[in-house]
N, C-alpha and C positions, 0 to 999 in steps of 0.2 A: 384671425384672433391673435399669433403672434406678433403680429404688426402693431393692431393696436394696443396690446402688453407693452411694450417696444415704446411706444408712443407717451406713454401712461407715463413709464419710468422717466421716461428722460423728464419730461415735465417735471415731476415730482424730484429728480437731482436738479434738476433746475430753481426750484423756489426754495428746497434744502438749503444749495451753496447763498441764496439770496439773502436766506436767514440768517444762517451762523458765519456773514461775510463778517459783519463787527468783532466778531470776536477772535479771525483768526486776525483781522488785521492789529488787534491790541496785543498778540503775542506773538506779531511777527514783528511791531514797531517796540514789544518789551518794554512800552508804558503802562502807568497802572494810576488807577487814580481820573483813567479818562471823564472829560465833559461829555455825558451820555445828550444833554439837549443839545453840542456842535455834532455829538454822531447823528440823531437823531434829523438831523437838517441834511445832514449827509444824507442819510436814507431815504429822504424825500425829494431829494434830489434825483436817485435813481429809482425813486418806487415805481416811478412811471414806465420807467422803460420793463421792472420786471413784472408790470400788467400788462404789458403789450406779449412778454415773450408770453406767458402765465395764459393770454388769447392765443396765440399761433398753437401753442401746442395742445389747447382743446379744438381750435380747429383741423388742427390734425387729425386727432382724434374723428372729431365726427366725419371727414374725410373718408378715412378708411373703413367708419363702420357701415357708410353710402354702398363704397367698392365693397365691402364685401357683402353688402344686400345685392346688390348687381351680380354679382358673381354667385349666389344662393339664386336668384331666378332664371338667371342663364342655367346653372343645370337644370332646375326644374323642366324650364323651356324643352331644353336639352332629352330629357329622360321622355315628355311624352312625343317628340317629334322619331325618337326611337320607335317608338311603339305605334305609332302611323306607319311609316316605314315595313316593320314587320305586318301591318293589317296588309299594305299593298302587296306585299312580298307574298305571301297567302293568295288573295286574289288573282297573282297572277301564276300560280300555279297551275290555280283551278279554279279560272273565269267563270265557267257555267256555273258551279257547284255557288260561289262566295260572291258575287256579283248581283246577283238579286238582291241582296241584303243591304248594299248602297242606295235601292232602289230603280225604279225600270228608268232607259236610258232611252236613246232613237235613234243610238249607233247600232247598227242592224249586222254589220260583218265584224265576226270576232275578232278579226287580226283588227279591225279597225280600233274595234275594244283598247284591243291592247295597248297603240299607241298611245290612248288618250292617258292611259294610264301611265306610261311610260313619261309622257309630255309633261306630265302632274310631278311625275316624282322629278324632272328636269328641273322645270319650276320652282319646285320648293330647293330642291338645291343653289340654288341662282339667288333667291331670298335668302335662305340663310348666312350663304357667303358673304352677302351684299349686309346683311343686315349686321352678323360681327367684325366687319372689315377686310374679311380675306379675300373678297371677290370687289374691288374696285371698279369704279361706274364705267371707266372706257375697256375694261374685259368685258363689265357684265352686257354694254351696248353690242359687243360683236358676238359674245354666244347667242344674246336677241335674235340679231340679224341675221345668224346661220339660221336659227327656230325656226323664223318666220318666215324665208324662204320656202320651204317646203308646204304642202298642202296640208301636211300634219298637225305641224306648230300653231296657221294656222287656223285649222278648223278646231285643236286646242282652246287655245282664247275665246273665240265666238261664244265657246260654249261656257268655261271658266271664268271668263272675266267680273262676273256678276258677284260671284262667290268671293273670287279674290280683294274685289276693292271691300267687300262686308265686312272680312276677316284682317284687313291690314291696312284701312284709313285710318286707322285711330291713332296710328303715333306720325311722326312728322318723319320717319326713317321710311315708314312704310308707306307714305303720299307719295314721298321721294321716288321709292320703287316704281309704285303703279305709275307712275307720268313718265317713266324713263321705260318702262315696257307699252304702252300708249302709244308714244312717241316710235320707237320700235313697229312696233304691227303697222301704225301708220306709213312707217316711210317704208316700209315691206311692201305693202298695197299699192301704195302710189308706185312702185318701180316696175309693177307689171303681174301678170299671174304668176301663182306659186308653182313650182316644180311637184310635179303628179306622182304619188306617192307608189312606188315602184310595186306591181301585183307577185304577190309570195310566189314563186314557182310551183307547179303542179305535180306530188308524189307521182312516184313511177307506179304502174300499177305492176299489181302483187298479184302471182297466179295463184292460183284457190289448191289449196293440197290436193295431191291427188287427181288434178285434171290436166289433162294430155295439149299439148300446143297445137294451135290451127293446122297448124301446116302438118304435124302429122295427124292430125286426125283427115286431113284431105288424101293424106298419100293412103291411110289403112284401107280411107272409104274406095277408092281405088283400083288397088289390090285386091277386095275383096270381090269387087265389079270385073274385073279381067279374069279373075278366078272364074269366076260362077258363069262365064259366057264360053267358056273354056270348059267348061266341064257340059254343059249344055251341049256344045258341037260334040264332043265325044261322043255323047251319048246318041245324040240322032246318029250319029254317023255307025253306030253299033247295029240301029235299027234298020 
């Protein structure tokens, strides 16, 4: 808004000095008495030029009031891809609990869950970079090519692809995208099978309070067995 204030003014000191040029020039030449119809030819002589400037500076004007509609939907953009972010951030808390609520899926292993969701939130980071300039097309071709490597990335796309071109054909930034990710998963596939997504290691098992470890419970059962054959011989031998 200060830019185009900014903008407003100068224009507006601009057709000012246009206006009262006549008059300083008749008290800086200290003639009096001027031929108002030779100024008058003067003035039309430069009228032209000061409706060209008179043009630049409303096109100025509507210039910045474009960038600053652009700049009011980037945040907007901005504020609900926050709050996507925070749904997934939830979700991956507590898969079971919040993951229904997306709908049922036919990723069957939770960790598998996970990645997809993980892959999701990659994704949209890769688009947003791409989409306000910060992630340039030969970074964003080589985070692709790591993705798509793996078996993760992608069984990712197989699944998303559908969704994503619905959501991001519609501008020509976002055609751009999908063909440069296409392009990607393609030349991924062609290079050979994807590297097998490494299985989560198996927790150590946890012994139950209070119960005694094999091996001594083999030595008590033992003990208790030498004993009692031990005390049997005693006793016959009493008898």
């Amino acid at each position: 808004m200060g830019r185009a204030l900014g903008l407003v003014a100068a224009a507006a000191a601009v057709l000012a000095a246009l206006l009262l040029s006549p008059f300083v020039l008749e008290d800086i030449s200290g003639s009096k008495g001027v031929d108002w119809n030779r100024l008058s030819q003067v003035g039309a002589a430069y009228g032209f030029t000061s409706a060209i400037v008179s043009a630049l500076a409303l096109a100025g004007v509507a210039a910045s009031l474009v960038v600053q509609n652009r700049q009011a939907r980037a945040e907007q953009v901005q504020g609900i891809r926050s709050y996507y972010l925070e749904l997934v951030r939830l979700e991956l808390d507590d898969m079971a609990l919040y993951q229904p609520v997306w709908g049922t899926t036919d990723i069957a292993d939770p960790r598998e869950r996970k990645r997809h969701v993980y892959a999701d939130l990659m994704m949209n980071y890769a688009w947003m970079g791409f989409e306000i300039g910060t992630i340039r097309e030969p970074l964003l071709r080589d985070m692709l090519a790591g993705m798509f490597t793996g078996e993760a990335g992608r069984h990712y796309w197989s699944r998303a692809q559908i969704s994503w071109t619905a959501s991001s054909s519609g501008s020509r930034i976002g055609r751009r995208f999908l063909a440069i990710v296409d392009e990607e998963h393609a030349r991924a596939i062609a290079a050979g099978p994807p590297t097998p997504s490494a299985a989560a290691p198996r927790p150590p098992d946890v012994p139950v309070a209070g119960a005694a470890p094999a091996w001594r419970t083999s030595v008590g059962a033992l003990i208790g067995l030498a004993t009692g054959l031990a005390l049997g011989s005693l006793l016959r031998n009493r008898r």
